[in-house]
C-alpha positions as CSV (number, residue, x, y, z in Angstrom):
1,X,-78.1,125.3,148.4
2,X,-80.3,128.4,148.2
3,X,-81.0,130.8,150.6
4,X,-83.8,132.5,148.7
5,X,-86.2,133.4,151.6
6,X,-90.0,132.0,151.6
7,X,-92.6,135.3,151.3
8,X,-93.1,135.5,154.8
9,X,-92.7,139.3,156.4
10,X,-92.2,138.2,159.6
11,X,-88.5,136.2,158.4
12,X,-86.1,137.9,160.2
13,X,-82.0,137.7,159.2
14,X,-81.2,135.2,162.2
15,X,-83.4,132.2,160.3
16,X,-79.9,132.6,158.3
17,X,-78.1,129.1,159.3
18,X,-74.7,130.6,159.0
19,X,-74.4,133.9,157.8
20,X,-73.6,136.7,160.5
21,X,-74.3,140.4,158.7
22,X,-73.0,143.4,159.3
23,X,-74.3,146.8,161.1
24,X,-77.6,145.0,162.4
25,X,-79.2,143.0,165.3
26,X,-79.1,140.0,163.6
27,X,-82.3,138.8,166.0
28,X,-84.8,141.7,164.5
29,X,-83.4,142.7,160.9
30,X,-85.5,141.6,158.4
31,X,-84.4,139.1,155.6
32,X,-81.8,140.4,153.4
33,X,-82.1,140.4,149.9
34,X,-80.6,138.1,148.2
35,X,-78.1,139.3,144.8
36,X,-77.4,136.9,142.0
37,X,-76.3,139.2,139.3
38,X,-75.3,143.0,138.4
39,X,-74.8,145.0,135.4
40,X,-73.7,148.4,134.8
41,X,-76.1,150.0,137.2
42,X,-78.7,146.8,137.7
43,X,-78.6,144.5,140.9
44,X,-80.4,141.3,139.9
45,X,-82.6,139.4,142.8
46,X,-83.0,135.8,143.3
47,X,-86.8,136.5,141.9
48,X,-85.5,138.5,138.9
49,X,-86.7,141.5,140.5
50,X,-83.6,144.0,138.9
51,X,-83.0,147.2,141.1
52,X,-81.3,150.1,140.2
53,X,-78.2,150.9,142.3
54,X,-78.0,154.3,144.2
55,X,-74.8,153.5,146.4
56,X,-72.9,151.7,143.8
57,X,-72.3,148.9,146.8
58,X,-71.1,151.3,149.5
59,X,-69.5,153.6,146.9
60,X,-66.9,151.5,145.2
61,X,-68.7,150.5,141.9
62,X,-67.4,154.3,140.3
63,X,-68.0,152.4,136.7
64,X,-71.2,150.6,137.3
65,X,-70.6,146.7,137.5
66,X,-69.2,144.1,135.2
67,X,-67.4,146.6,133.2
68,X,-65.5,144.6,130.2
69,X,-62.2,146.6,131.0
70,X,-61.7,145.6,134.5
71,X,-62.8,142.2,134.0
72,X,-60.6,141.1,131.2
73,X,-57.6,142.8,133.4
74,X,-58.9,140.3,136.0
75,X,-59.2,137.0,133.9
76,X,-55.8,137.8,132.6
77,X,-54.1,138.2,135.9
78,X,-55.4,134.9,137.2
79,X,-54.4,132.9,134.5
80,X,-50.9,134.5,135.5
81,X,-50.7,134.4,138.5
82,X,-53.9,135.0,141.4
83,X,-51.6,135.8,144.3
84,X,-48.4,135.8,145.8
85,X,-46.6,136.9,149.0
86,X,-45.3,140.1,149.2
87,X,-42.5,139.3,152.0
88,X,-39.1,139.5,150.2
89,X,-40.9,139.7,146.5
90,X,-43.1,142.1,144.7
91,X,-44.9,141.9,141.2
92,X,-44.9,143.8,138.3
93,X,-49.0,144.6,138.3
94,X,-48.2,146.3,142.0
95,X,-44.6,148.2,141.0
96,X,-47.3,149.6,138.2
97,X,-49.8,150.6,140.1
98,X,-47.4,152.5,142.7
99,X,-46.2,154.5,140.3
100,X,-49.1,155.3,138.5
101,X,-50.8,156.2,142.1
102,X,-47.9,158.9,142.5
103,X,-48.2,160.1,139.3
104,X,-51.9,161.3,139.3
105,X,-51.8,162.5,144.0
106,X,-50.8,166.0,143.4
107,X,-47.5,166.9,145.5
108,X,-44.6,163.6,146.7
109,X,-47.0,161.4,147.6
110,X,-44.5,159.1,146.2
111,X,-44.5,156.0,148.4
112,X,-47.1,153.5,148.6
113,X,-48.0,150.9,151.2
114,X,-50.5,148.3,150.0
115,X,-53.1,146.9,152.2
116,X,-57.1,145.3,151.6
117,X,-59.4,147.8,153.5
118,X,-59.9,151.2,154.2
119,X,-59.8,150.7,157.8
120,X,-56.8,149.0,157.7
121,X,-55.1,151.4,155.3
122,X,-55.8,153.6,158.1
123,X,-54.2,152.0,160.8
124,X,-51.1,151.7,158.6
125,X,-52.0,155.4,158.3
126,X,-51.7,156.2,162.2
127,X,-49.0,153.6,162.7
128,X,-46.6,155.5,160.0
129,X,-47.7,158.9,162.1
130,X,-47.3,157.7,165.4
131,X,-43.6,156.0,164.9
132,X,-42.5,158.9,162.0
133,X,-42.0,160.6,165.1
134,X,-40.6,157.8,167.7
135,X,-38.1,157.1,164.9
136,X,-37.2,161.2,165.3
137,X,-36.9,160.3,169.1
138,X,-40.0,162.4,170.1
139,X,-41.6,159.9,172.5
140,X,-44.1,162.6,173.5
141,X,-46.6,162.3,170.8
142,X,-48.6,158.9,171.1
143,X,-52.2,160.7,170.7
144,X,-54.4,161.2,167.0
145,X,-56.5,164.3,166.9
146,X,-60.0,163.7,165.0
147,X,-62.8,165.5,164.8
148,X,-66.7,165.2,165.6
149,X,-68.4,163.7,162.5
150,X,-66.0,161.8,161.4
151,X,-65.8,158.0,160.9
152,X,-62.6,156.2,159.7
153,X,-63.3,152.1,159.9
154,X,-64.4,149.6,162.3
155,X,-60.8,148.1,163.6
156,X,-59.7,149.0,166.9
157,X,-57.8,152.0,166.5
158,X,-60.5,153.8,164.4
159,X,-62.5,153.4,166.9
160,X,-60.9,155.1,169.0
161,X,-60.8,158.1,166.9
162,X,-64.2,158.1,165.1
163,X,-67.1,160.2,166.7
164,X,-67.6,158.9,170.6
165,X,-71.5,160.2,170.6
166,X,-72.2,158.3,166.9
167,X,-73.0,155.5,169.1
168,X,-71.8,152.9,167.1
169,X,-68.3,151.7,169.0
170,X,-69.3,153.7,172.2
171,X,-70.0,150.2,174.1
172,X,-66.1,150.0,173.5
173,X,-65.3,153.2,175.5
174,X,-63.3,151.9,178.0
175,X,-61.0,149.8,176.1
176,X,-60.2,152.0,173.6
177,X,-57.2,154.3,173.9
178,X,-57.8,158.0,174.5
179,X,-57.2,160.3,172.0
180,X,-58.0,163.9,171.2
181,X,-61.5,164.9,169.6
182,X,-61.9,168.6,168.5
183,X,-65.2,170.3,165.9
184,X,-64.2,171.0,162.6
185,X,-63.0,174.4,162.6
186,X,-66.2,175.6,160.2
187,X,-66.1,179.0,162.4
188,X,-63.4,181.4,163.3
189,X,-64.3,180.4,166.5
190,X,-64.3,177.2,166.3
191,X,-60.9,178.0,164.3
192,X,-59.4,179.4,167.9
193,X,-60.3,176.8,169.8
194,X,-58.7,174.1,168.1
195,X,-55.5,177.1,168.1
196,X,-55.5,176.4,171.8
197,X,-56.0,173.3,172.2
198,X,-52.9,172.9,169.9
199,X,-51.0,175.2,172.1
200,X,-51.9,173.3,175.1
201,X,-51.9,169.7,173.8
202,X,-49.9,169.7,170.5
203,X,-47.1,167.9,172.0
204,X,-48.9,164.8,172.9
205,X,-50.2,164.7,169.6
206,X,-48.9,162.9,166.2
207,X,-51.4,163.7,163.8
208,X,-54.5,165.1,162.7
209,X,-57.4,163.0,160.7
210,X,-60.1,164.3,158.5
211,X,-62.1,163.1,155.5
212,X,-61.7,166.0,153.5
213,X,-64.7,167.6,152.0
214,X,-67.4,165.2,152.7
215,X,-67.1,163.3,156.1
216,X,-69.4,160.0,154.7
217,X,-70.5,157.5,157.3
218,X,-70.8,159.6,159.8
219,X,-73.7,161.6,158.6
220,X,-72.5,162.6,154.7
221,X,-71.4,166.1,156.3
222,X,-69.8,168.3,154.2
223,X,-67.2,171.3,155.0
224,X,-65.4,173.7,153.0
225,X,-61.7,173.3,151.2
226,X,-60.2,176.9,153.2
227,X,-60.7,174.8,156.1
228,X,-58.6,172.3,154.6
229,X,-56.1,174.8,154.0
230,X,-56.3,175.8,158.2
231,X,-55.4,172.5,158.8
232,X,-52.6,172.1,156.8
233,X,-51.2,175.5,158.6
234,X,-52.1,174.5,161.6
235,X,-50.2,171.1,161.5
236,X,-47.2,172.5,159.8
237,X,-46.9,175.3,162.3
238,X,-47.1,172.7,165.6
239,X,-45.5,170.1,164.1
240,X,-48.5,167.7,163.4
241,X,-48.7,165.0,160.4
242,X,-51.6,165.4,158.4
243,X,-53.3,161.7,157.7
244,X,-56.2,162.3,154.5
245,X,-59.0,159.8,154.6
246,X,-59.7,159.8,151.0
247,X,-61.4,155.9,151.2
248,X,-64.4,157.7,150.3
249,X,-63.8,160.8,148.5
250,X,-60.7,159.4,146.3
251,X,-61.5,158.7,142.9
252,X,-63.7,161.6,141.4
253,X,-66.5,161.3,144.1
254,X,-66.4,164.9,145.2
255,X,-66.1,166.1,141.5
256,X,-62.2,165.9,140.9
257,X,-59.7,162.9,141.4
258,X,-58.8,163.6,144.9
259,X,-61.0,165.5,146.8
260,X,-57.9,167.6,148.5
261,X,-57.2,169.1,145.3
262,X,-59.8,171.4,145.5
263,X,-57.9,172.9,149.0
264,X,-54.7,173.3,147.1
265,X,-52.6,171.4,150.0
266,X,-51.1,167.9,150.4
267,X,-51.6,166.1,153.0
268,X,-48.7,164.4,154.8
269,X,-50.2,160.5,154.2
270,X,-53.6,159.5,152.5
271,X,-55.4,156.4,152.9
272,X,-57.7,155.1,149.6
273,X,-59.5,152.6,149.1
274,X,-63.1,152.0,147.6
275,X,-63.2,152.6,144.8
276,X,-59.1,152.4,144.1
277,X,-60.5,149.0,142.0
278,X,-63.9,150.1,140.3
279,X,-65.5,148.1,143.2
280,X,-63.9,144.3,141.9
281,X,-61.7,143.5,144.7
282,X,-60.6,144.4,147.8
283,X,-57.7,146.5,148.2
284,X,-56.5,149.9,150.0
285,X,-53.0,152.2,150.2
286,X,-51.6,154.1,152.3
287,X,-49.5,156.8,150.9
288,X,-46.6,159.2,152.6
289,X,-44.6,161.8,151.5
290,X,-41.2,161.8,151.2
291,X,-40.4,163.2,154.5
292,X,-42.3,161.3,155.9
293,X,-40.5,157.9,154.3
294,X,-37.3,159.2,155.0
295,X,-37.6,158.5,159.0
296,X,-38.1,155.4,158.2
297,X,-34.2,154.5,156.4
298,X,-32.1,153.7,159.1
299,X,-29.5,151.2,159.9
300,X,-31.4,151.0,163.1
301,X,-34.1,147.7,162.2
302,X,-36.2,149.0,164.6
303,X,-36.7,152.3,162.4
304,X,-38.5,149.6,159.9
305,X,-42.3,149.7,159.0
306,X,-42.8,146.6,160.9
307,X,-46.6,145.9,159.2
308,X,-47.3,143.2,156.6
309,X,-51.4,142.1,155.7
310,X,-50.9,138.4,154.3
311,X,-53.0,139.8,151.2
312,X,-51.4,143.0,150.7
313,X,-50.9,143.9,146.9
314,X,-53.1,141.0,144.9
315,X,-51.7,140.7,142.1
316,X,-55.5,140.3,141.0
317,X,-56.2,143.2,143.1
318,X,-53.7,145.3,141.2
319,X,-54.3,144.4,138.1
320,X,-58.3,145.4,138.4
321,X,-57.0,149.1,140.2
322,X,-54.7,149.5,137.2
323,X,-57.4,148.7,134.8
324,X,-59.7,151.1,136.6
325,X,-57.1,153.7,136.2
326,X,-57.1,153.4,132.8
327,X,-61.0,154.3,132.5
328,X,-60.2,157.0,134.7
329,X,-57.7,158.1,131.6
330,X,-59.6,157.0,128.3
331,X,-63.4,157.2,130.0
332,X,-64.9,161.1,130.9
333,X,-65.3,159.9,134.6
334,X,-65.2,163.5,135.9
335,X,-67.4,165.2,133.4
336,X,-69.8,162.3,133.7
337,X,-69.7,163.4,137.8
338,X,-70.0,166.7,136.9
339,X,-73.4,166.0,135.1
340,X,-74.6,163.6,137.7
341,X,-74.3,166.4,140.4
342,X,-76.6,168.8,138.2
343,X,-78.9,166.4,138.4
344,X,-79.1,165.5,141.9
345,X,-79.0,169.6,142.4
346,X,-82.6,169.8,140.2
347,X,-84.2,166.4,141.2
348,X,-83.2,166.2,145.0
349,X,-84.3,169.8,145.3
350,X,-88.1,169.6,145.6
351,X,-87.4,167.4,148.8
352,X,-86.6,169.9,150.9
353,X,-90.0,171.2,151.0
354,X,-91.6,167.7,152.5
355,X,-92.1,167.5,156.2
356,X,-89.4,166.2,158.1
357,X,-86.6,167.2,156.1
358,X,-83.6,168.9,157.5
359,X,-81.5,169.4,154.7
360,X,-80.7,169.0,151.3
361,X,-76.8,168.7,149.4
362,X,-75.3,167.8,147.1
363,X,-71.3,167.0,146.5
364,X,-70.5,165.6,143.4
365,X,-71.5,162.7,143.3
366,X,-73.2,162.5,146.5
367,X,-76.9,163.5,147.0
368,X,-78.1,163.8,150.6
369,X,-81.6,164.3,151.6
370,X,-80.9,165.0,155.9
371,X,-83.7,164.1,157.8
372,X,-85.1,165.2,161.5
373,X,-84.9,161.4,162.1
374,X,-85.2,158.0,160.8
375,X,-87.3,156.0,163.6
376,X,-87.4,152.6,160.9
377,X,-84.7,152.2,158.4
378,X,-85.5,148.6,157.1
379,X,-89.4,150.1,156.7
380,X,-87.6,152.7,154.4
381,X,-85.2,150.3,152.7
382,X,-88.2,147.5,152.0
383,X,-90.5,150.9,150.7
384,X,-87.2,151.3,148.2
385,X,-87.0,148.0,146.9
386,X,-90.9,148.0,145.9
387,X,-90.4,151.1,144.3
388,X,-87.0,148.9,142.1
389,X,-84.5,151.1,143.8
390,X,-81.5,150.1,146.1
391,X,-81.1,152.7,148.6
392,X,-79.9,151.9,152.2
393,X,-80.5,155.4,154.8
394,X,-78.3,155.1,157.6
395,X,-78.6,157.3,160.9
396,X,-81.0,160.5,159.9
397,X,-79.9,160.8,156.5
398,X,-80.8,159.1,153.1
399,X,-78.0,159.5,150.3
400,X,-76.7,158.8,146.6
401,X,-73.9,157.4,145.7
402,X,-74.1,156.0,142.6
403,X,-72.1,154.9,139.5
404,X,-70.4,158.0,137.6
405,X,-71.7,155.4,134.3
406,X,-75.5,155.4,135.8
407,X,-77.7,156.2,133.0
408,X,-79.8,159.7,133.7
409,X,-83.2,157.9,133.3
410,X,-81.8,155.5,135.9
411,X,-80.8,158.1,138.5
412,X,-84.2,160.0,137.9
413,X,-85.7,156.8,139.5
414,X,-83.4,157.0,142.1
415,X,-84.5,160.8,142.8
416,X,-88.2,159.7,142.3
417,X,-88.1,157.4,144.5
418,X,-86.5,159.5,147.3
419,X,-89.6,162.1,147.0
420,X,-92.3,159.1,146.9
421,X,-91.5,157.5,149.7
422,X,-91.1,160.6,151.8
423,X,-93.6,161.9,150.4
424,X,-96.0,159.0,151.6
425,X,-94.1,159.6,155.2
426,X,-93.0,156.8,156.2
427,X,-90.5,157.9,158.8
């Protein structure tokens, strides 16, 4: 059956017969495009129309699609073996992959929890926190502290700790448990404030969360690596865990491997994801240090990480993030960021002088043109695809992500296509 939609613009996505999509109003979105092939940086449509890819599929696609590498690793596996149970066994293309994961994380990130999405790597993330401490007997400190901005998944828990006025989870306000919100300390100001309200509250509270560097759904807002390093003080001298969601940044999008490398800290547990499989299959880890692991040995059962996804550690998945690791070895992934961000710095540039824009950055390889507002964002994303582009503006911001591999002719269409259609103000 095909579900190739007839040229009509008034289709909307609920003439679907069973699909439910996600992050729209299912009774007003407009028909979704419909994929049939990609390649390298090319989305093919059901009417052969081929796009070029600016988000590399919500930022997991790092070496552009179909790559040879990662899909031989994948073939082989499943001829092998697709999956198996992790309960009481464990497979060779997962021991791998753990120990090459705390090989490349700076510091003793050295022990890795395997999952199959960022948002649940981060509740695995806040779980480890919140009993690391129970298992010290400190019963005290059952609260996360977040910041405004941020954004950490779509399960319950992360709601409760991604930005209450984003809007997106706030009809969940009153089931969600309370935790403790502060502003990133970008100020010294703002620096003393959060001082204080660790003096006041810093019992209650297990750990701190932050995207370092670029905090991505919630706006693509970026902040500097010294305040990174406050953090890490700060936790250290109250006695706070610091959790690192890296689904985003990890993997060279903010221009090295692990975007809290460029702070000179590690963090007490990180969460990856994304890309941690070039954008082939799901799969996410969470990753503590060694004191962190240590609460957790016990002759006391109840000490025991008591968490177990039915899919954690593919084998298939596994095999595909190994793979990927190895283009991050033999294949100039950073340099080819590096060049990519130069780019977006000339071509995104000229943007900031059309009306309506806020602000221009750049990150890596993340280009963000910041917009007063965004009153129609399937108008903008329909004006994208006429111009052969795949570009999908969220709140009051349209962004780049694309594949470190994308070609530079292919990323100047990308840029172009930016300008046009803000250009032609169709806001």
């Amino acid at each position: 059956m095909s579900f190739t939609a007839p040229p009509s613009s008034r289709l909307k996505a609920a003439s679907l017969p069973h699909l439910w999509l996600p992050y729209c109003q299912m009774k007003t979105a407009p028909y979704p495009a419909e994929a049939v092939s990609t390649k390298d940086s090319t989305i093919t449509l059901s009417n052969s129309q081929k796009l070029i890819d600016g988000i590399a599929s919500w930022w997991t696609a790092c070496h552009g699609y179909n790559h040879p590498h990662l899909q031989a690793a994948l073939i082989e596996q499943a001829q092998k073996m697709p999956h198996i149970m992790f309960g009481g066994m464990i497979h060779e293309p997962a021991a791998r992959l753990s120990e090459r994961l705390s090989q490349i994380l700076p510091g003793d990130l050295n022990h890795v929890f395997f999952t199959d999405s960022g948002s649940v790597a981060m509740e695995v993330a806040a779980k480890i926190a919140l009993q690391f401490h129970l298992n010290r007997g400190e019963k005290t400190r059952s609260k996360l502290l977040s910041f405004r901005g941020g954004y950490h998944g779509d399960t319950l828990m992360m709601m409760s700790i991604c930005d209450p006025e984003e809007g997106m989870h706030s009809l969940f306000g009153q089931t969600l448990p309370k935790q403790v919100l502060a502003d990133i300390p970008k100020t010294s100001a703002d620096l003393k404030n959060l001082r204080m309200l660790l003096e006041k509250d810093s019992t209650q509270i297990a750990a701190m969360i932050i995207e370092p560097l670029v905090q991505g759904a919630g706006g693509m807002i970026f902040h500097d690596a010294e305040i990174l390093k406050n953090l890490r003080n700060l936790c250290d001298e109250f006695g706070i865990l610091l959790i690192l969601d890296e689904v985003f940044t990890g993997f060279g999008r903010t221009g090295t491997m692990f975007a809290y490398e460029q702070a000179n800290i590690v963090p007490d547990i990180i969460a990856l994801s994304k890309a941690l499989t070039g954008g082939t299959m799901p799969l996410a880890a969470t990753i503590a240090r060694e004191h962190v692991y240590q609460t957790f040995l016990s002759d006391n059962p109840n000490h025991a990480l008591m968490h177990g996804p039915t899919f954690m550690a593919n084998p298939l998945a596994c095999a595909v993030a190994n793979a990927s690791l190895d283009l991050f070895e033999k294949e100039p992934r950073l340099q080819q960021v590096q060049h990519i961000e130069k780019q977006l710095l000339k071509e995104l540039e000229p943007c900031r002088a059309l009306p309506h824009v806020k602000d221009v950055r750049v990150k890596g390889a993340i280009g963000v043109v910041e917009l007063d507002a965004i009153k129609d964002s399937a108008r903008l994303n329909k004006a994208f695809i006429e111009k052969n582009v795949w570009i999908r503006p969220f709140r009051n911001i349209i962004y780049l992500t694309p594949a470190f591999t994308i070609k530079t002719d292919e990323l100047s269409m990308l840029t172009s296509a930016i300008y046009d259609v803000l250009e032609t103000n169709l806001l």
